[in-house]
N, C-alpha and C positions, 0 to 999 in steps of 0.2 A: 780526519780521514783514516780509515782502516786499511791494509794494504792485508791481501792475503798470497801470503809464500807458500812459493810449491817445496815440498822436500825435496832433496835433492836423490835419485836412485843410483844405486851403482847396477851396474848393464854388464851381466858374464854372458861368454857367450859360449854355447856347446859345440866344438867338433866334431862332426858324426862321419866318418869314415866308413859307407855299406861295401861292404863285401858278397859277391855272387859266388857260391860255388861252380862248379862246371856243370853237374847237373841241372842247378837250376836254369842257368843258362841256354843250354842245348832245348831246354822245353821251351822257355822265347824263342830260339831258334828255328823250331818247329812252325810257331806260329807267321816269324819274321824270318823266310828262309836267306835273306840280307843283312852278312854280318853289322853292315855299318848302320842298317836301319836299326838292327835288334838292340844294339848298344844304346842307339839312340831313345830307343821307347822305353828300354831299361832306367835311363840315366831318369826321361820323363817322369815315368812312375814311381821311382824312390823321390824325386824330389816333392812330388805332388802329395808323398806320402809325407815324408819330414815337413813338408809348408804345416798339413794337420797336425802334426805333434808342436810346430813351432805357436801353429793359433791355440794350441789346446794351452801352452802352458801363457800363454798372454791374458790367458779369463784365471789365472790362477792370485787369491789375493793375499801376496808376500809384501812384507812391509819393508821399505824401502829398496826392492832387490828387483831386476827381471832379469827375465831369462830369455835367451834367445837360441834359435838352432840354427845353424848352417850346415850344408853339408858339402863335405870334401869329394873331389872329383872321385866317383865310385870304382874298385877293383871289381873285376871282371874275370874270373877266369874262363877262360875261352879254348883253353887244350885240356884235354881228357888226363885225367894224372895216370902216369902208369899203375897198369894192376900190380 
């Protein structure tokens, strides 16, 4: 009888840290005049972004390695820096 063995991969994984500047912010703002929703459709859309970069690198064919993305609770800056 044949037995077929999987390799074994080793799993890194990426910390991705987004950062919003003020300005971009204030423009969600606009749209979500609701600090706590704006954050929240913020957080939504960066994650929904990084899911696509995390499925982009899963079709990627690296020999015994994958990759994965997580993303760390996102910075916000939410106060205008002084001029």
């Amino acid at each position: 009888m044949h037995h077929r063995y999987r390799r074994s991969t080793e799993t890194f994984y990426i910390d991705i840290l987004p950062v919003v500047d003020f300005s971009l912010y204030s423009r969600w703002l606009t749209v979500h005049p609701d600090p706590v929703r704006t954050e929240s459709e913020l957080t939504r859309y960066l994650a929904t972004v990084l899911t696509a970069v995390d499925m982009r690198l899963q079709t990627l064919s690296l020999t015994d390695t994958q990759l994965n993305v997580r993303m760390v609770t996102p910075y916000l800056s939410t106060v205008c820096p002084a001029q």
